[in-house]
C-alpha positions as CSV (number, residue, x, y, z in Angstrom):
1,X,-16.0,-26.8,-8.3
2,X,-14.1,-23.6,-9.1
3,X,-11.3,-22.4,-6.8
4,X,-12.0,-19.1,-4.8
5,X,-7.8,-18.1,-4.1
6,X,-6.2,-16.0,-1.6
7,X,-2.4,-15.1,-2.6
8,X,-0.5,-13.4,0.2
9,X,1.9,-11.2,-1.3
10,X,5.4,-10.3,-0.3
11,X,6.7,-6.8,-0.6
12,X,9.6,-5.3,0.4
13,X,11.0,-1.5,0.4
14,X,8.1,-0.3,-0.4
15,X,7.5,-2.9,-3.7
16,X,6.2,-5.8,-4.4
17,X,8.6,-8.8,-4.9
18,X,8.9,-10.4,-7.8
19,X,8.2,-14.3,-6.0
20,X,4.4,-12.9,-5.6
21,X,4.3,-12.0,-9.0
22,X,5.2,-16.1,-9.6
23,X,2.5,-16.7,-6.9
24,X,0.0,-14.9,-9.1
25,X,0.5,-16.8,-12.0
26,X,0.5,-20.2,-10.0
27,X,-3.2,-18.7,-8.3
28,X,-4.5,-17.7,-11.7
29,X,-3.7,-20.5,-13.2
30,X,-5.3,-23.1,-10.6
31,X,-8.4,-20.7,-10.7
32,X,-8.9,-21.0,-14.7
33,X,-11.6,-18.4,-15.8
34,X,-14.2,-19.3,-13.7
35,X,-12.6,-19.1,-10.1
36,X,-10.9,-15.8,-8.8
37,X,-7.9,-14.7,-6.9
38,X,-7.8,-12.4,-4.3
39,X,-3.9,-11.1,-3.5
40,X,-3.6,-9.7,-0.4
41,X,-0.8,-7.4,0.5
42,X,0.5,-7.1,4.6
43,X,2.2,-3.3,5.1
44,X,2.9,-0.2,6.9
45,X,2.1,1.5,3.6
46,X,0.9,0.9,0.4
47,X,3.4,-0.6,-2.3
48,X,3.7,1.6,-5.6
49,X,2.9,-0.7,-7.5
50,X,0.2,-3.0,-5.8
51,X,-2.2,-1.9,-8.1
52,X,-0.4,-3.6,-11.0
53,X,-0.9,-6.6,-9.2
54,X,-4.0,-7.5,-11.3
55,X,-2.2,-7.3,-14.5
56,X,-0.5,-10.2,-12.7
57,X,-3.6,-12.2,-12.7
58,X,-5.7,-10.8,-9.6
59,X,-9.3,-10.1,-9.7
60,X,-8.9,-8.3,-6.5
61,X,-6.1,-6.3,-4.3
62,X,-6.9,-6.3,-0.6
63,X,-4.0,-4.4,1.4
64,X,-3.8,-4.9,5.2
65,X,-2.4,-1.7,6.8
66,X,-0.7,-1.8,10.3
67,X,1.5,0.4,11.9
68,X,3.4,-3.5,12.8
69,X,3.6,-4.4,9.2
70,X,6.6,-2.0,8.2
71,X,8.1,-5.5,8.5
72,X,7.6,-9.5,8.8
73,X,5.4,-9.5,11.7
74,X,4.7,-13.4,12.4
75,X,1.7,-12.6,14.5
76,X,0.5,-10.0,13.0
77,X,0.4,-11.3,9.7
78,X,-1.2,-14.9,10.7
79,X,-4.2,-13.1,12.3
80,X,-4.3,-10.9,9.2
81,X,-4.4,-13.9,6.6
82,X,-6.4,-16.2,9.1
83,X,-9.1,-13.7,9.5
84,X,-9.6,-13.3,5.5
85,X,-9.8,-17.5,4.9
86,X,-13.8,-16.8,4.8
87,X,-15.0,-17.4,1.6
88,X,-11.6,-19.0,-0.2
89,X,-11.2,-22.3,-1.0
90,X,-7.6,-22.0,-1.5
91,X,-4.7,-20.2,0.5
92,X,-1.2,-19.8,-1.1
93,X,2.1,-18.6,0.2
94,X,5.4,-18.1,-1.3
95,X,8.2,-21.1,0.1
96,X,10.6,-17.8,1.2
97,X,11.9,-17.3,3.9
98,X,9.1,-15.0,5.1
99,X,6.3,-17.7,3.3
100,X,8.1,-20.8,5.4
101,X,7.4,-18.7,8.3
102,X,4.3,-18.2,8.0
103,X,2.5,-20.7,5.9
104,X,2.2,-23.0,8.7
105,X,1.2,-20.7,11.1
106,X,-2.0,-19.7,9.4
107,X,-2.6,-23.3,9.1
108,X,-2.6,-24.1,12.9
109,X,-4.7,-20.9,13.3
110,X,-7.6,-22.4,11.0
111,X,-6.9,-26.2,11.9
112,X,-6.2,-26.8,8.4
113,X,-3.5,-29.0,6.5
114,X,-0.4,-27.8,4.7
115,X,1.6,-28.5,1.4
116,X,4.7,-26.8,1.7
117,X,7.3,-26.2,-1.5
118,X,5.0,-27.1,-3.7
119,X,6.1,-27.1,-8.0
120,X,2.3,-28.4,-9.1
121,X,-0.8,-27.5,-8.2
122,X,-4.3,-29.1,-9.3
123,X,-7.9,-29.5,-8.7
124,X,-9.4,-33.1,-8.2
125,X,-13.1,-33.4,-6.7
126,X,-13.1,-30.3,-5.0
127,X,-9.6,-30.6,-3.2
128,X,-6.4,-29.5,-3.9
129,X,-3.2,-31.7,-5.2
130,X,0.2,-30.4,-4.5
131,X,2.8,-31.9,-6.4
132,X,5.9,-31.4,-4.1
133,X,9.9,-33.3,-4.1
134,X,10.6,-35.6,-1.3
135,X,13.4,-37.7,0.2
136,X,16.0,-35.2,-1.0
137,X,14.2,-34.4,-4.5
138,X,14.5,-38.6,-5.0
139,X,11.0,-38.8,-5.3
140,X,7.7,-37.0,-6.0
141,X,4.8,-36.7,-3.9
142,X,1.3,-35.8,-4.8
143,X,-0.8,-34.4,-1.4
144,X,-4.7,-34.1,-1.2
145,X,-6.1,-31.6,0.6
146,X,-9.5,-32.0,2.0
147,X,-10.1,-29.5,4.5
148,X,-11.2,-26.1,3.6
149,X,-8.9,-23.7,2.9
150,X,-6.3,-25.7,1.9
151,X,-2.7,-23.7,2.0
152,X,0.3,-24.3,0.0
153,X,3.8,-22.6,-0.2
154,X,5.1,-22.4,-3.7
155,X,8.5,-23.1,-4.4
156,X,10.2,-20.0,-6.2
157,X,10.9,-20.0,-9.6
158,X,8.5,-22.8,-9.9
159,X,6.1,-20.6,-12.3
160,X,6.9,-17.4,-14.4
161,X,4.7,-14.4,-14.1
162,X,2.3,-13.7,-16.8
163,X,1.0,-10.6,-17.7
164,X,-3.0,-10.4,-18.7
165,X,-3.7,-8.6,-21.9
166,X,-7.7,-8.0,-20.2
167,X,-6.3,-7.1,-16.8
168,X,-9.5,-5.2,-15.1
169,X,-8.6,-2.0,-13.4
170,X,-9.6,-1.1,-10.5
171,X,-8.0,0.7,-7.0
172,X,-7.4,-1.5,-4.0
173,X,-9.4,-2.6,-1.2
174,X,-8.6,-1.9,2.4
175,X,-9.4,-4.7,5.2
176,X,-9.4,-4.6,8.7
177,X,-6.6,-6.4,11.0
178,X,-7.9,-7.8,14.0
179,X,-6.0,-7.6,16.9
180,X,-3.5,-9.0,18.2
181,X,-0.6,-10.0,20.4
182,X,3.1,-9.7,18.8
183,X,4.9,-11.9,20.9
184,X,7.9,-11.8,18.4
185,X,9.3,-8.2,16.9
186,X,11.4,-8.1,14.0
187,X,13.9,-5.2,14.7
188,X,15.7,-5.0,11.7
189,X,16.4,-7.3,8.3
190,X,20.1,-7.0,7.4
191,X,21.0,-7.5,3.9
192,X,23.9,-9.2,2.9
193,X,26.8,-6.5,2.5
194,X,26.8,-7.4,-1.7
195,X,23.8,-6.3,-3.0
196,X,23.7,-9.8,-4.7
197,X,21.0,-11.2,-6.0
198,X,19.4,-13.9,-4.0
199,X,19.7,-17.7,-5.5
200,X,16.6,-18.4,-4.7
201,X,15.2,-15.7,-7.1
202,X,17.8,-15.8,-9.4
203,X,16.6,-16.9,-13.0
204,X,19.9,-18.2,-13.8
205,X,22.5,-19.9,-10.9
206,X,25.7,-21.0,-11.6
207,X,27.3,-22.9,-8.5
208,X,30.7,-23.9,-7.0
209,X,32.4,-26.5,-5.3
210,X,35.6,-28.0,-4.1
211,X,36.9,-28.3,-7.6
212,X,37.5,-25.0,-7.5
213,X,40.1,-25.3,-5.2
214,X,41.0,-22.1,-3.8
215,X,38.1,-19.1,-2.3
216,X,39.7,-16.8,-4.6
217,X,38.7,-18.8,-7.9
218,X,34.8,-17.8,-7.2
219,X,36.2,-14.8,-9.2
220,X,35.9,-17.2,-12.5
221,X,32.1,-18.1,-11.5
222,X,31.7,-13.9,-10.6
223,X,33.0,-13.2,-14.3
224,X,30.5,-15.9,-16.2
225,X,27.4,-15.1,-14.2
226,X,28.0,-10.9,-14.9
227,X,28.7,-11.9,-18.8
228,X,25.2,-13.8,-18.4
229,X,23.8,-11.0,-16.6
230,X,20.5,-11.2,-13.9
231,X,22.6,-14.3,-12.2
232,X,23.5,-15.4,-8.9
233,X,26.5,-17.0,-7.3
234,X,25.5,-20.4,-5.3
235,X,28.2,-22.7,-3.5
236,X,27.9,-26.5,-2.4
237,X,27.9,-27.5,1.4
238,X,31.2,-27.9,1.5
239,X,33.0,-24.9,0.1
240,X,30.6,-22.7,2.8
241,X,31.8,-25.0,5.4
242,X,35.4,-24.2,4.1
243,X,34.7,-20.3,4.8
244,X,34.8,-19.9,1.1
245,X,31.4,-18.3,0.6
246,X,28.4,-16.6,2.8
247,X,25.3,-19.7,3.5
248,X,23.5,-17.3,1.9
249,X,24.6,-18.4,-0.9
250,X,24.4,-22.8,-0.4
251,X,22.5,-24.7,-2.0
252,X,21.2,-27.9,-1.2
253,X,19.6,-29.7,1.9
254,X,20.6,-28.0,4.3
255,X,20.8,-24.7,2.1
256,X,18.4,-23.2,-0.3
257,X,16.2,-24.6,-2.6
258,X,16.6,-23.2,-6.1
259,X,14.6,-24.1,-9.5
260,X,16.0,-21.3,-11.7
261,X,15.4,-21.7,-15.5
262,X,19.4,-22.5,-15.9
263,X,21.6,-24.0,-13.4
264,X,25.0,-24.4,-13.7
265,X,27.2,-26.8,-11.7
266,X,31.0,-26.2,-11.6
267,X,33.2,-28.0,-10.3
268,X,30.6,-29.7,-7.9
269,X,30.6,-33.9,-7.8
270,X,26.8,-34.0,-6.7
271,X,26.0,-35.1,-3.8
272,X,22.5,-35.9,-2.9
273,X,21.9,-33.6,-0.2
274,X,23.5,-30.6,-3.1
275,X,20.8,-32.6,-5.6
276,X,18.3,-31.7,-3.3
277,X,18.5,-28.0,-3.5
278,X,18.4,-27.7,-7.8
279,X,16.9,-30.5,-9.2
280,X,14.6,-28.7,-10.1
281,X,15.8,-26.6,-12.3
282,X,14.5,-26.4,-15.5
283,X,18.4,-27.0,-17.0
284,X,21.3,-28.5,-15.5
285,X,24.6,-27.7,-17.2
286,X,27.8,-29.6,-15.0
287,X,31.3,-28.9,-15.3
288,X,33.5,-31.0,-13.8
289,X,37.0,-33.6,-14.9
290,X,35.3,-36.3,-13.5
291,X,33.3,-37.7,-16.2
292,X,31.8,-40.3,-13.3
293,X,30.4,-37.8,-11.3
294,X,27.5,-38.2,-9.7
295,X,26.1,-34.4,-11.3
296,X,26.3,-35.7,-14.8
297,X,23.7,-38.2,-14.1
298,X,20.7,-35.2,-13.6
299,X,22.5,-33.0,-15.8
300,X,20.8,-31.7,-19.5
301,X,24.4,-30.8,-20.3
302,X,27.4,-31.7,-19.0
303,X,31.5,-30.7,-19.9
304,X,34.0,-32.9,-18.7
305,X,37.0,-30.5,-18.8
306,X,38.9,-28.3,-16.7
307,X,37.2,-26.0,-15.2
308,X,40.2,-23.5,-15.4
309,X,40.4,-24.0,-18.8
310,X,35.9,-24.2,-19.8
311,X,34.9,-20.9,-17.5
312,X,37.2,-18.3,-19.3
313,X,36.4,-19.7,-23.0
314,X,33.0,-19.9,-21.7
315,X,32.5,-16.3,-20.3
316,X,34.6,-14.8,-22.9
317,X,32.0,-17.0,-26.0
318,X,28.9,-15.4,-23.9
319,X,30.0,-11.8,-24.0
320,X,30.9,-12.0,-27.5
321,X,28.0,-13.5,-28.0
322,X,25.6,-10.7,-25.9
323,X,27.9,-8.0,-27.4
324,X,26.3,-8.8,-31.3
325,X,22.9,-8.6,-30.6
């Protein structure tokens, strides 16, 4: 049975964010060469570059225009996905804020399960397997979905966009949204006053804890994640219960959930419910005195050291590094 794939894109400021271009490649490669994805993009007005969208891995772009879609409408944009299920085996959602959000209101629209945060995806007699952490990231589920369409949110980071070489051109195709009844109005998104970039996009995360001792030593982290470049600051639980950093920025349980393609842990003992946030992250590096933490026992890499005395040699080895090539 080949899969027949509906991606809902996310786009924001009038572009396409970069999570749906991870979606794409997730959709595409469930689908194989036989099936087909559809991506379907929500707005007020078309993104810039939705087109490129099939060099991404679409066969199709479908946009759904609404006056209500200049942002996350949670009505509008169930009815919207709900109403294009006909004819796809397969639904799938980023695990964003926005996707969270919405996911499982399509699927009470349709009557269908969900697979939420999902890092696998497979095809087994005609249903779909999400592979997907559990119990704090202790243990790893498989799910089988039965019903038709089955929906899944995709954990960020969880896949890497792929460009096509064959990508088919090709405009976009408008669909109709059906009405409906907004019973909740976003009136604004606020961005965080530091244009940072979010940890749960990040391709590289380096994290703080306690160890650091003082809110004024995220300075050293600040220093090693611009020598890395295209990194974000995370914190532990703790040091953003401290007042120390934004909750943007945790990570863990009761945080975000990361799986950037380098993580690195400083000054963090590694608690489960932290564990839970970026264990699945392609590399763990820890730094921390304690050679007995807890972190060093999921970490690729670990440095027992100072962290006073590892971050500066560290930073200052990456730029001279960076600063050859």
């Amino acid at each position: 049975m080949t899969a027949t794939i509906l991606a809902v894109m996310e786009a924001r400021d009038g572009a396409v964010r970069k999570v749906s271009h991870e979606l794409l490649a997730a959709a595409r490669e469930l689908a194989g060469s036989a099936g087909s994805v559809d991506a379907v993009v929500l707005a007020a007005d078309l993104p810039a570059d939705a087109e490129g969208l099939r060099v991404f891995g679409a066969d199709r772009v479908l946009v759904a225009r609404h006056p209500e879609f200049a942002r996350y409408n949670p009505d509008g944009f169930a009815t919207a996905v709900a109403s294009l299920a006909g004819g796809h085996s397969v639904i799938l959602l980023a695990a964003t804020a926005t996707g969270k959000d919405l996911a499982p209101r399509v699927a009470a629209k349709l009557g269908v399960g969900l697979a939420s945060d999902v890092t696998g995806l497979a095809l087994q007699d005609g249903a779909l397997v999400a592979t997907r952490p559990v119990y704090a990231g202790r243990a790893i589920q498989q799910v089988k979905l039965r019903a038709a369409p089955a929906i899944a949110s995709v954990r960020p980071n969880a896949f890497q966009p792929r460009a096509r070489d064959d990508s088919r051109t090709g405009g976009v195709e408008s669909v109709a949204v059906p009405a409906f009844e907004a019973r909740v109005t976003v009136q604004a998104v606020k961005a965080s006053e530091k244009a940072a970039l979010d940890v749960t996009e990040a391709p590289i995360v380096v994290s703080g804890g306690r160890g650091l001792k003082d809110p004024a030593n995220f300075k050293l982290l600040e220093e090693l994640a611009e020598a890395l470049g295209n990194t974000a600051v995370g914190a532990s639980r703790a040091v953003v219960d401290a007042g120390w950093r934004d909750h943007a920025a945790q990570v863990g349980q009761t945080g975000k959930t990361v799986s950037p393609g380098l993580y690195i842990a400083v000054g963090i003992s590694g608690a489960i419910q932290h564990l839970a946030g970026m264990r699945t992250a392609k590399t763990i590096v820890a730094i921390n005195r304690d050679k007995d933490a807890p972190i060093f026992k999921v970490a690729d890499y670990g440095i027992v050291g100072d962290l006073f005395e590892v971050l500066p040699r560290l930073t200052e080895e990456i730029r001279r590094v960076r600063s050859e090539k």
